[in-house]
C-alpha positions as CSV (number, residue, x, y, z in Angstrom):
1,X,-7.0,48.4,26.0
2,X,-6.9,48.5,23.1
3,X,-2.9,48.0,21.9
4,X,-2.8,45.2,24.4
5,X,-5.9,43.2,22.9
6,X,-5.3,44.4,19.5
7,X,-1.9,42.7,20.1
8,X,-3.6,39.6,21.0
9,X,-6.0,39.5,18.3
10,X,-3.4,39.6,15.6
11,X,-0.5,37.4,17.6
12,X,-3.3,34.1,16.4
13,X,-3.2,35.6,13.0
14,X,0.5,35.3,12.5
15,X,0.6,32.0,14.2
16,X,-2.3,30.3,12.4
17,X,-1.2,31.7,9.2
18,X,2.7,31.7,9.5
19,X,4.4,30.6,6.3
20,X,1.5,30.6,4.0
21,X,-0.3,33.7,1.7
22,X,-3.5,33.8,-0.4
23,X,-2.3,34.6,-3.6
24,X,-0.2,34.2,-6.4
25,X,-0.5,32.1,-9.2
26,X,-3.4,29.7,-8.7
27,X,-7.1,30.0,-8.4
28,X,-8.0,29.6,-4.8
29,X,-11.0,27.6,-5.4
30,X,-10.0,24.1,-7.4
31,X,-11.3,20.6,-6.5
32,X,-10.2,13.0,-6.7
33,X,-8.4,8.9,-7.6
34,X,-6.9,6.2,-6.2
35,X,-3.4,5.2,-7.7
36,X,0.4,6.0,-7.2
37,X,1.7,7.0,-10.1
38,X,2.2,11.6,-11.1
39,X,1.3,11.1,-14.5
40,X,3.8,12.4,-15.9
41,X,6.4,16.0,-15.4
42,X,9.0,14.1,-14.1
43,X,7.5,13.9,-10.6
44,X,7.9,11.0,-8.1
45,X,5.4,8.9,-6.9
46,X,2.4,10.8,-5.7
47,X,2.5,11.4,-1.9
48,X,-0.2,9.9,0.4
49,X,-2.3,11.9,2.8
50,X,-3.4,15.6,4.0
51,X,-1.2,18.0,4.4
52,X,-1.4,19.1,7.4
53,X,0.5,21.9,9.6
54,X,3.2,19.3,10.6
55,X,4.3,19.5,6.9
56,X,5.3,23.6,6.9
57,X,8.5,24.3,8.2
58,X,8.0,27.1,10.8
59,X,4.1,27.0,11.2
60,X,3.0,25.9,14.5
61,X,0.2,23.3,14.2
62,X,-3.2,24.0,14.3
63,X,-4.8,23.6,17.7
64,X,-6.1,20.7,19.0
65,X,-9.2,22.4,20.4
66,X,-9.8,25.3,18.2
67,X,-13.4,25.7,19.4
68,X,-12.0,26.8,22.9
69,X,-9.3,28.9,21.5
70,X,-11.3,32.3,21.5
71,X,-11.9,35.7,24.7
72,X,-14.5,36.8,22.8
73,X,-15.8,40.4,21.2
74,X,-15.2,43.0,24.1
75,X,-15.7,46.8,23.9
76,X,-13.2,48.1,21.8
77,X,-10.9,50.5,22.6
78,X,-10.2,54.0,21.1
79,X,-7.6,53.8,17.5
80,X,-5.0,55.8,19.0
81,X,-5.7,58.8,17.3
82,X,-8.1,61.6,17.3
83,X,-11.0,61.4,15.1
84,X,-11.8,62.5,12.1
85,X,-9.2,61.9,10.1
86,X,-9.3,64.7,8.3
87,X,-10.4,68.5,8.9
88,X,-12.6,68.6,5.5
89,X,-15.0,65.6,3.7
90,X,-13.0,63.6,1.6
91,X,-14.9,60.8,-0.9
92,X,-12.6,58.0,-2.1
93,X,-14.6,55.6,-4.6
94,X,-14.0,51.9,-3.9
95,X,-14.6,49.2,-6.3
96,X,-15.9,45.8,-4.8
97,X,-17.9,43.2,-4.9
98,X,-21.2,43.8,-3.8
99,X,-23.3,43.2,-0.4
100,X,-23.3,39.7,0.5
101,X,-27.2,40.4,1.0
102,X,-28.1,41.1,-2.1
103,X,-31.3,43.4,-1.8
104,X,-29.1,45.7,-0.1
105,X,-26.7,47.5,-1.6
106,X,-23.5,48.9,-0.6
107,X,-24.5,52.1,-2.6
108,X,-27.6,52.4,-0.6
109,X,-25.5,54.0,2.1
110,X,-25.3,51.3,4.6
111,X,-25.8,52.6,8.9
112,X,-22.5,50.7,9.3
113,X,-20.4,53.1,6.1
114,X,-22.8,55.9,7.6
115,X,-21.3,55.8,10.5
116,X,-17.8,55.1,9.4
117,X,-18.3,58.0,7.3
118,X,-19.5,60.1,10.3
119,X,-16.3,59.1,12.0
120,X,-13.8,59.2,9.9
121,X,-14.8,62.2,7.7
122,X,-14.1,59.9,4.9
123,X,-17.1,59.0,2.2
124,X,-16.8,56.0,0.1
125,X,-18.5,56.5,-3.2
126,X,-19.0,52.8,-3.9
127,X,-18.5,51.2,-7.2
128,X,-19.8,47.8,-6.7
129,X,-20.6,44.8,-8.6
130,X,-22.5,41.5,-7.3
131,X,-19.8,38.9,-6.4
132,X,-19.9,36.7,-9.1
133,X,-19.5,39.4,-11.7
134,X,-17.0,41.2,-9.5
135,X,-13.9,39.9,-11.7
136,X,-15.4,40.3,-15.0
137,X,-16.5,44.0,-14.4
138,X,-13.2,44.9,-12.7
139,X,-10.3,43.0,-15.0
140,X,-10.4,44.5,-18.0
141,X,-10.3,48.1,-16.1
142,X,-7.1,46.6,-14.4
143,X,-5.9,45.2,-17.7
144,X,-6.4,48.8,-19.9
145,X,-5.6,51.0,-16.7
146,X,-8.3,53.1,-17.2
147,X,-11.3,54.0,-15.3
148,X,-9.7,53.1,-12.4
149,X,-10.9,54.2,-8.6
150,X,-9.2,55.3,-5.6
151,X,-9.5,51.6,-3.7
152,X,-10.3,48.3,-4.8
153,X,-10.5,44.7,-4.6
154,X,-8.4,42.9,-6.3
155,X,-10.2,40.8,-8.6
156,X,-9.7,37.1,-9.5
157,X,-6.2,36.7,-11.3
158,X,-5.2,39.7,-9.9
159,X,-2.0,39.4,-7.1
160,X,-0.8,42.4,-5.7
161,X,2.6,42.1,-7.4
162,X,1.2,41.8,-10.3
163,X,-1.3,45.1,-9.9
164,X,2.3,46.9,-8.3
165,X,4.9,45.5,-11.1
166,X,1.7,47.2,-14.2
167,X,1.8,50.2,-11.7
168,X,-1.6,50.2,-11.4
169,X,-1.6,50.3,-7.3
170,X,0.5,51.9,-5.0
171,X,3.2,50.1,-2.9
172,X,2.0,51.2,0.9
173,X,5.2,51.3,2.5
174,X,6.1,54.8,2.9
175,X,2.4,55.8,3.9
176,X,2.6,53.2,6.8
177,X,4.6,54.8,9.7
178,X,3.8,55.4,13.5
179,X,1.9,59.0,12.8
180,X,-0.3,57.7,10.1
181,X,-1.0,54.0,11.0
182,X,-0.2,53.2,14.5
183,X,-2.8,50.0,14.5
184,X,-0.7,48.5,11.3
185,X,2.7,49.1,12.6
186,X,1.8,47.5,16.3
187,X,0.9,44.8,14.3
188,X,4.1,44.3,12.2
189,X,5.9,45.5,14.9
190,X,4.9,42.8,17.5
191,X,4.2,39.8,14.9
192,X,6.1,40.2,11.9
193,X,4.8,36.9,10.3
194,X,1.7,38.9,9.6
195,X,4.2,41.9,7.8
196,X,6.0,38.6,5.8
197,X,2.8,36.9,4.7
198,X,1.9,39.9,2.7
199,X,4.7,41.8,1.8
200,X,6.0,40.7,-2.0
201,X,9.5,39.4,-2.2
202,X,11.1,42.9,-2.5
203,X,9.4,44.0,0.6
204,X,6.9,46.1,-0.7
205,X,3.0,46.0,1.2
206,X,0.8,46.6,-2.3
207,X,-2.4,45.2,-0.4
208,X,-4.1,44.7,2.9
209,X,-6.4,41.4,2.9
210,X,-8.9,39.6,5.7
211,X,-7.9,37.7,8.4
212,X,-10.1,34.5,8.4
213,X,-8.2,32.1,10.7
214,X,-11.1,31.6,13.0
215,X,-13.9,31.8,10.3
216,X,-12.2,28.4,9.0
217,X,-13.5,26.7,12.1
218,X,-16.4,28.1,12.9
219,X,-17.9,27.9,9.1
220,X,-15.9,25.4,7.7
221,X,-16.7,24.6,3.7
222,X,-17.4,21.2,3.0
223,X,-20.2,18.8,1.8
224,X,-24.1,19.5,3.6
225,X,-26.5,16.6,3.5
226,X,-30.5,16.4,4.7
227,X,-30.1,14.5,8.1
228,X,-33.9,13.9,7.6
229,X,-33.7,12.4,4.2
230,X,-31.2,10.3,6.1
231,X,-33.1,9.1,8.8
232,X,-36.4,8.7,6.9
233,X,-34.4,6.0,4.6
234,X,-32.8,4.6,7.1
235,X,-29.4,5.3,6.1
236,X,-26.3,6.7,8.5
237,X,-24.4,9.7,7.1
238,X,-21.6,8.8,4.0
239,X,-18.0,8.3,5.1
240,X,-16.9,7.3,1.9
241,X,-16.9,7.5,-2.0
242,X,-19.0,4.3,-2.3
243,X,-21.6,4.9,0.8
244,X,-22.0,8.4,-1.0
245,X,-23.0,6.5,-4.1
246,X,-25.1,4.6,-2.5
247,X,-27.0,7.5,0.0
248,X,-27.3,9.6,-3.2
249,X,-29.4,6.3,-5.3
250,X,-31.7,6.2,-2.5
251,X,-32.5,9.7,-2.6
252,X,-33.5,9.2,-5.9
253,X,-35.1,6.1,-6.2
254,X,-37.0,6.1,-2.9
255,X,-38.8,9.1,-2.8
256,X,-37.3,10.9,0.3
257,X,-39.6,14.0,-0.4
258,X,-42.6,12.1,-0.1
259,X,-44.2,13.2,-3.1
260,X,-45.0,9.8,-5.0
261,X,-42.3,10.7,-7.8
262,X,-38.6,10.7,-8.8
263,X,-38.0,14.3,-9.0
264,X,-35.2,14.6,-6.3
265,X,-31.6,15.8,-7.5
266,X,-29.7,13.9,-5.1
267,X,-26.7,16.4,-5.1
268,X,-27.1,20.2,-5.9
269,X,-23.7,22.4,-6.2
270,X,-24.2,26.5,-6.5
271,X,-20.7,27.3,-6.3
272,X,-19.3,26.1,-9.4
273,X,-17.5,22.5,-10.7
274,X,-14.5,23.3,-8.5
275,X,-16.3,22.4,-5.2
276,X,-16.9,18.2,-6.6
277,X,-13.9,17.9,-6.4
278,X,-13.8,18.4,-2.5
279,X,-14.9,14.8,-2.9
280,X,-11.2,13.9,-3.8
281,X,-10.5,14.3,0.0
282,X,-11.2,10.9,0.1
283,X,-8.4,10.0,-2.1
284,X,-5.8,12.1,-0.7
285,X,-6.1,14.9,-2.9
286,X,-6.0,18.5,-2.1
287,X,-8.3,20.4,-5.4
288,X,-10.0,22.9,-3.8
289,X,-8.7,25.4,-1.5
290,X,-4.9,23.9,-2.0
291,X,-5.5,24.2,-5.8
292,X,-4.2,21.2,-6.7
293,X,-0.6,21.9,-5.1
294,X,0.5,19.8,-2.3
295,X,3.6,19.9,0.0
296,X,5.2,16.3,0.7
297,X,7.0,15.6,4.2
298,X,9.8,16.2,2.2
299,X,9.4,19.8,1.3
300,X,8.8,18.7,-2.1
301,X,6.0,21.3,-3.9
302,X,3.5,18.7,-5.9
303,X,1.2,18.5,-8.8
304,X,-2.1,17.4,-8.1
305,X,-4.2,17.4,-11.2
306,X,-1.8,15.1,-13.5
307,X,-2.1,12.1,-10.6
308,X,-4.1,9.2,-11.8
309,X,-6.0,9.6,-8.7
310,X,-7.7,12.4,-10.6
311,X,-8.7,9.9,-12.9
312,X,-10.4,8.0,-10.2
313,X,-12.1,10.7,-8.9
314,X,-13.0,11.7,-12.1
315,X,-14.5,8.2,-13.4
316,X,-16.8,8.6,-9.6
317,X,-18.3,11.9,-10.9
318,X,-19.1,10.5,-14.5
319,X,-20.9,7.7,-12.4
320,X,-23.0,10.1,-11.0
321,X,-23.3,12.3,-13.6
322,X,-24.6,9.3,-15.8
323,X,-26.9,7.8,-13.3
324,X,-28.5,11.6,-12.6
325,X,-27.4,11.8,-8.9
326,X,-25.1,15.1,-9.7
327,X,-27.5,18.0,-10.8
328,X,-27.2,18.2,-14.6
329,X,-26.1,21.7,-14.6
330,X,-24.0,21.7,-11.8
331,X,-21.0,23.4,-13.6
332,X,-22.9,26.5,-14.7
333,X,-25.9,26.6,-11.5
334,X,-25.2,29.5,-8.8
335,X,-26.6,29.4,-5.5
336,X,-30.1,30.9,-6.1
337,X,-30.6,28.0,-8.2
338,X,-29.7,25.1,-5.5
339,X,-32.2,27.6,-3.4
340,X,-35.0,27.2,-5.2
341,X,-34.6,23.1,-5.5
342,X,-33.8,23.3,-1.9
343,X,-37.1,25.2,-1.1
344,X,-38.8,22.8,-3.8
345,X,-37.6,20.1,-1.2
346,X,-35.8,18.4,-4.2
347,X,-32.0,18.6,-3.0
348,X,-30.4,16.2,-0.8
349,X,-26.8,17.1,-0.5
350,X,-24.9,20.1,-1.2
351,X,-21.2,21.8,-1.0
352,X,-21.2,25.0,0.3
353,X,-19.8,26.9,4.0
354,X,-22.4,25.6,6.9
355,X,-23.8,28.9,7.6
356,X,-26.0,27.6,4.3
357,X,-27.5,25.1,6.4
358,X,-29.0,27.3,8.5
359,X,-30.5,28.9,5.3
360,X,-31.8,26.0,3.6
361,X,-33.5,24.7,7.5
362,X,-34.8,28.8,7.0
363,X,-36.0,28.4,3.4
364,X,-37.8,25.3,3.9
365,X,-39.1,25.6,7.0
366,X,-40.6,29.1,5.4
367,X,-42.4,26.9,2.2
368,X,-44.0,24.7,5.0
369,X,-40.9,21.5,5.2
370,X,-40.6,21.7,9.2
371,X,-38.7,18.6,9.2
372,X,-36.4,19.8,7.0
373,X,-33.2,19.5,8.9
374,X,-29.5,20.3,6.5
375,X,-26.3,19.4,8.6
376,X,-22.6,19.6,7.7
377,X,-21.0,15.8,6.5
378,X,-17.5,14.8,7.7
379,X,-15.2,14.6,4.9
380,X,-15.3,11.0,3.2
381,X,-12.2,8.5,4.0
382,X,-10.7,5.4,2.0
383,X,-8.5,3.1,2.1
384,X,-6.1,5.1,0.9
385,X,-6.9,8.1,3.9
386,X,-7.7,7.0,6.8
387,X,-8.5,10.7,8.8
388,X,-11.1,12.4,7.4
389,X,-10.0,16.2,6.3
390,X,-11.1,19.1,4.9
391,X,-9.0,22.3,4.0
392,X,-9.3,25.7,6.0
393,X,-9.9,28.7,3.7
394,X,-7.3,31.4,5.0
395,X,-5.2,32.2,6.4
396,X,-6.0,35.6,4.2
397,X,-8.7,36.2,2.1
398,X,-9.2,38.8,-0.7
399,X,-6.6,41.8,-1.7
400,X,-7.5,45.7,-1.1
401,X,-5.4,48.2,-2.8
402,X,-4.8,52.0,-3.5
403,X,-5.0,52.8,-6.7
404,X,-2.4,55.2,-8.5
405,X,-5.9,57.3,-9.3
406,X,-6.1,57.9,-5.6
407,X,-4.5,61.5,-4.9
408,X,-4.3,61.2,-1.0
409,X,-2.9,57.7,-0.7
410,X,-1.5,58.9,2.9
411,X,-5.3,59.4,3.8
412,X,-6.6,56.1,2.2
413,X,-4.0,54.0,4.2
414,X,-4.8,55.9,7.3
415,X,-8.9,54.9,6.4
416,X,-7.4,51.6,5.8
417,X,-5.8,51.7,9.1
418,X,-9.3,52.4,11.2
419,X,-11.1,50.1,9.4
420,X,-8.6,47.1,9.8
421,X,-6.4,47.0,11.9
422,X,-8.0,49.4,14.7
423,X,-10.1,47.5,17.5
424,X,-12.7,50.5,17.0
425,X,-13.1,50.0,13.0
426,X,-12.8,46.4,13.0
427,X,-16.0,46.0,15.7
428,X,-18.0,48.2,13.2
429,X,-17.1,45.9,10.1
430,X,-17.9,42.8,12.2
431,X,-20.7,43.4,14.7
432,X,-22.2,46.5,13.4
433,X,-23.3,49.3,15.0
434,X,-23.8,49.4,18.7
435,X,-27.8,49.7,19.7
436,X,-29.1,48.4,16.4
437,X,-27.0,45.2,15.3
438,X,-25.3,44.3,19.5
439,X,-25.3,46.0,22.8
440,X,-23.1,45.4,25.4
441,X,-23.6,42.8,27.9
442,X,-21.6,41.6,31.6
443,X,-18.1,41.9,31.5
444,X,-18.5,43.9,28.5
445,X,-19.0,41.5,26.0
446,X,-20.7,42.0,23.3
447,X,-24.2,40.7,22.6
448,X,-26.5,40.4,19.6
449,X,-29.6,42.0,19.1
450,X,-33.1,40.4,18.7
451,X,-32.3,41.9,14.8
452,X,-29.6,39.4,14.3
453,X,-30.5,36.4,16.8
454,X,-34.1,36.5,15.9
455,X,-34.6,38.7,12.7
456,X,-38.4,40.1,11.7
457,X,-37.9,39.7,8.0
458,X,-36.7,35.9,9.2
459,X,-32.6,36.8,7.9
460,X,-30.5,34.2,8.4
461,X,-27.6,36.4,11.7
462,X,-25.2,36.8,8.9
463,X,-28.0,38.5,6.4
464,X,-29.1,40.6,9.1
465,X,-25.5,42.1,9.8
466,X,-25.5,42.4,6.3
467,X,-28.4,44.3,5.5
468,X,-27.0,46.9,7.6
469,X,-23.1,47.0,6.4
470,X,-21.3,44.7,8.4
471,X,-19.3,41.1,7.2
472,X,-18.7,43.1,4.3
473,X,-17.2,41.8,0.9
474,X,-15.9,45.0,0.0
475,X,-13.5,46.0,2.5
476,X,-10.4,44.5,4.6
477,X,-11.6,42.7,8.1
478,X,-10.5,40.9,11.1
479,X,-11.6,37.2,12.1
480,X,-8.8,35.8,13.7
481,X,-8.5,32.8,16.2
482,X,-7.3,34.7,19.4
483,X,-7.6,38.2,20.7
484,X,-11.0,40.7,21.5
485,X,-12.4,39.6,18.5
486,X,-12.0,36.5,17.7
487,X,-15.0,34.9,18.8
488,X,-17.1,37.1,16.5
489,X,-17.8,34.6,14.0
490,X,-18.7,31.7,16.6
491,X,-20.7,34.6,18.0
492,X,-23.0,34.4,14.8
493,X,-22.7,30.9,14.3
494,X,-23.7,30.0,18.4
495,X,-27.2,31.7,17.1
496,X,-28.8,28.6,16.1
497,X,-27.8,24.8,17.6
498,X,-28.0,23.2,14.3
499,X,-25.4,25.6,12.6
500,X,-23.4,25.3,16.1
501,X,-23.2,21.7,16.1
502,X,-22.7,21.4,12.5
503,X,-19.0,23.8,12.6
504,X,-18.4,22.1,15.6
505,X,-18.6,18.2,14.2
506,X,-16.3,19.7,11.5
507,X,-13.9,21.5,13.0
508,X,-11.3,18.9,14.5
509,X,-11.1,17.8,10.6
510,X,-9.8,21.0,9.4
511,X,-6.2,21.1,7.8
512,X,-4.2,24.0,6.4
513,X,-4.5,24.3,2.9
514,X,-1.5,24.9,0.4
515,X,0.5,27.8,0.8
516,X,-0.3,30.1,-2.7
517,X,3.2,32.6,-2.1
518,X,3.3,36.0,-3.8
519,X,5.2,35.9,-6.5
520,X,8.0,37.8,-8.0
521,X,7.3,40.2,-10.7
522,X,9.3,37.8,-12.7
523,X,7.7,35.0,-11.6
524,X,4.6,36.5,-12.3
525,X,5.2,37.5,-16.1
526,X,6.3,34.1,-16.7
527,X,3.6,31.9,-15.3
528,X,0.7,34.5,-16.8
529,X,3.0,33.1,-19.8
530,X,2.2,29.6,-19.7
531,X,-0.9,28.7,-16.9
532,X,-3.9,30.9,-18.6
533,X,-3.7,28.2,-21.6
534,X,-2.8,25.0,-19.1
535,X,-5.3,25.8,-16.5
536,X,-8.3,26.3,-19.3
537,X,-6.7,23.2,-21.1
538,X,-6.9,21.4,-17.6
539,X,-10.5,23.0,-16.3
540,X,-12.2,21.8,-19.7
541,X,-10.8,19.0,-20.0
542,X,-12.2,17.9,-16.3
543,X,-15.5,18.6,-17.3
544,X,-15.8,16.6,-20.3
545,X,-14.6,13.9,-18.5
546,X,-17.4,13.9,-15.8
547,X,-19.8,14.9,-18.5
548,X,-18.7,12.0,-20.5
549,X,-18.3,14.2,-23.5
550,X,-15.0,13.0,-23.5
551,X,-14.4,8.8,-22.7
552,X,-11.9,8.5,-20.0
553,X,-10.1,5.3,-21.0
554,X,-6.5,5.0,-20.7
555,X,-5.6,6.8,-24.0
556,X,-7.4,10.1,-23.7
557,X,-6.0,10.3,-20.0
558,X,-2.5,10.3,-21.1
559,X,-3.1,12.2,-23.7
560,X,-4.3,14.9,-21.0
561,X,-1.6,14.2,-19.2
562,X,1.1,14.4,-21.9
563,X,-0.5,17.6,-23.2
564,X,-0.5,19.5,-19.5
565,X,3.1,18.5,-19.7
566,X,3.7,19.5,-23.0
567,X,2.0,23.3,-22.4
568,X,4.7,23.9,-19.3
569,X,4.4,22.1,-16.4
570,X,7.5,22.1,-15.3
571,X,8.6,24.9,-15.2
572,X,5.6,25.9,-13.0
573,X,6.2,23.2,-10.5
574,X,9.9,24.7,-10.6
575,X,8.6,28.4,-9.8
576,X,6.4,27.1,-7.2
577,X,9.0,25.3,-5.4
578,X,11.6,28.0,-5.4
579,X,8.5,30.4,-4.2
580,X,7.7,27.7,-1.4
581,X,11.9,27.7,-0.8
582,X,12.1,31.0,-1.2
583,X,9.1,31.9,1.3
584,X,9.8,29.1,4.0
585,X,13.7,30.1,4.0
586,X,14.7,26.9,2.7
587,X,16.3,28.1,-0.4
């Protein structure tokens, strides 16, 4: 079974994420305007609308019904090899971010990593740091070489040509063969898309990443907004920039908590300034996931953030910024903050994945808000877009390497192996461990346990695979949109209705993001060359805009603009579009 299914699982991998990689050269995670004209670099007139799958030469389109598309978690079949992997302990040390749960630390020995461990004869020794420190910790050990451990995630500016062309990972090539990694090469073997997407332009595999295609559906990222709030004031749900406007005065103005005063903040963001400028949707921009880039029916790579649309968008967010409907400190607040407002019963619209709506209905409930009820918002329209879109995360997510510190790299791919790309390792990473996390149920499907559906310690499903291991952070998994698995994450998410209906009124909006392409070493050395300066140029210029630090009249915008032109711009739209030629064969 488990070739056959494994097969499967990865076949809606490579066709959901053909012709596009998470990578290269631009943040993943970038966020408005109305207009026509580039603003400058010699581009043409700004294209209208989403791009959508139709636009990538060679990608099929997304399905019509992706909700449907899924068999399901079955009992996994055996890897294909005998177990352990290796006649004596062997401890590799893996640096990663940290435990999505928080109170429960990857170090702490997790009964998911136990029982890896037990399988595999392989101990990870892990060298972990909470997510949003992750990068910080890890670069400058990256950058000096030193200190280095045996795996690791790749942090935040960090491709895998880039860690392979310093020679500070190993390329995985000559490890992956039919007698160490049978589960990898069935997979490149039978859907080479998925060998293409992350294999650098000389050919060489310097990192295996997450699958994500069907955790794009089934917890899409977009805006959240209090349903109750809504329905107390009267109001239906925003579709555009000025009913946002308007919902987001009446939840400060009219007391939607009840409490006789104006102490609501309308909108809260926890995961950083990037995420208000989902709001650009509604314009026709692509800031967030696409970073800005964009793909015209054309073929023709584009440059978001010098478009006077931007300038619209960002003259919106100033608005609320000035008129205290955007959380003062939205730029440097993390989630734990939004939290606490959200358990305060002061927030009334957020940006985060939807699984969060089932944590602030949790947390409020909890401080005594029954009523509470957070849902997922379609993506706001204009005149200017008339189908409502936001962009799926994915294909790929995330980079894990061998380090050249690692002195049995055969071993660590063969771990790598099991834990990815083997129906056996994969269920452990995702559904946890069999009697404690799921048991299995008719027709040998997988089922949840009273633990995750209905928690003691009242965890959110996701927390409570968490707290023992699984839907890690710090290692390569599988959520794909076909195949034995791929109904894990609408597993979790069919847990609680409101979450369920939520993904589900969002899902037939979800278009495929830009592709980011791995980058030549040469490539690579040139843009870390010119878009370090540009993009901190670009990213704090943005803010003072919307903070009104900075007036955004005519003059100071094409003074931004002339200056993003002036620091390189087009040579990096030139790179990107011979990467995009390059990677979609057109060159």
């Amino acid at each position: 079974m488990a070739g056959l299914e494994r097969r499967r699982l990865l076949a809606a991998a490579a066709m959901s994420a053909a012709g596009i990689a998470l990578a290269g050269c631009t943040r993943s995670n970038s966020g408005g305007g109305g207009g026509g004209s580039s603003g400058g670099s010699g581009q043409q007139e700004a294209p209208k609308g989403p791009f959508r799958a139709s636009a990538t030469p060679d990608a099929p389109p997304v399905p019509d019904n992706p909700i449907a598309q899924s068999t399901g978690g079955t009992v996994p079949g055996p890897p294909g090899y005998s177990l352990p992997l290796t006649d004596r302990p062997v401890t590799f040390t893996f640096a990663a971010p940290d435990n999505g749960y928080a109170p429960r630390s990857y170090t702490q020995n997790l009964a998911v990593w136990q029982e890896i461990e037990k399988r595999t004869g392989v101990r990870i020794t892990w060298d972990v740091a909470p997510s949003a420190q992750y990068s910080d910790a890890m670069a400058p050990r990256l950058g000096s070489g030193r200190n280095l451990p045996d795996l690791v995630s790749l942090p935040q500016g960090w491709d895998p040509v880039r860690a392979g062309a310093e020679k500070l990972v190993v390329p995985l090539n000559k490890y992956l063969n039919e007698q160490n990694t049978p589960n990898i090469m069935k997979l490149f073997a039978d859907f080479p898309d998925v060998k293409k997407l992350i294999s650098a332009p000389g050919g060489e595999i310097y990192a295996l990443p997450s699958v994500v295609t069907d955790a794009a559906y089934s917890d899409p990222f977009g805006l959240m907004i209090r349903q109750d709030w809504l329905d107390k004031l009267d109001l239906a749900e925003p579709t555009s920039l000025d009913e946002w406007h308007r919902v987001l005065t009446a939840f400060l103005t009219k007391d939607p908590n009840g409490n006789g005063k104006q102490d609501e903040v309308p909108l809260t963001i926890g995961t950083g300034p990037e995420a208000a400028y989902l709001f650009g949707n509604a314009l026709g921009l692509h800031l967030f996931y696409g970073g800005g880039w964009y793909v015209t029916d054309d073929h023709r790579v584009y440059y978001e953030w010098t478009d006077d649309r931007l300038k619209e968008l960002l003259t919106w967010l100033n608005r609320l910024y000035k008129e205290k409907l955007l959380d003062p400190q939205f730029y440097q607040t993390e989630r734990e903050a939004v939290l606490r407002k959200v358990t305060r019963d002061l927030s009334g619209a957020s940006i985060d994945f939807s699984n969060h709506t089932l944590e602030y209905n949790k947390a409020q409930a909890a401080a005594g808000q029954q009523n509470a009820h957070w849902v997922m918002a379609k993506p706001p329209t204009s005149d200017q877009v008339s189908q409502p879109y936001y962009e799926g995360y994915g294909p790929l997510s995330g980079w894990f390497s061998v380090t050249r510190e690692c002195e049995n790299p055969q071993l660590a791919a063969r771990w790598l192996d099991y834990v990815w790309a083997s129906d056996e390792g994969n269920t452990l990473v995702s559904y946890g461990v069999e009697g404690l996390t799921y048991t299995v149920g008719a027709d040998r499907r997988l089922e949840f346990t009273t633990w995750v559906t209905d928690n003691p310690q009242e965890l959110d499903p996701q927390a409570a695979l968490r707290y023992h291991g699984a839907m890690p952070y710090a290692s390569p998994w599988i959520r794909a949109a076909k195949g034995p698995l791929s109904e894990f994450q609408w597993d979790v998410t069919r847990t609680d209705e409101n979450w369920l209906a939520s993904a589900e009124k969002i899902a037939p909006s979800m278009v495929l993001a830009y592709p980011t392409i791995l980058a030549t070493p040469e490539e690579t050395k040139e843009l870390t060359g010119i878009l370090p300066d540009l993009e901190t140029y670009r990213d704090e210029s943005i803010l003072k805009f919307i903070l009104g630090q900075q007036p955004l009249d005519d003059g100071n915008w094409q003074e931004y603009v002339s200056t993003i032109n002036g620091m390189g711009l087009d040579r990096v739209v030139e790179i990107q579009q011979q990467q995009y030629d390059r990677f979609t064969g057109r060159k």
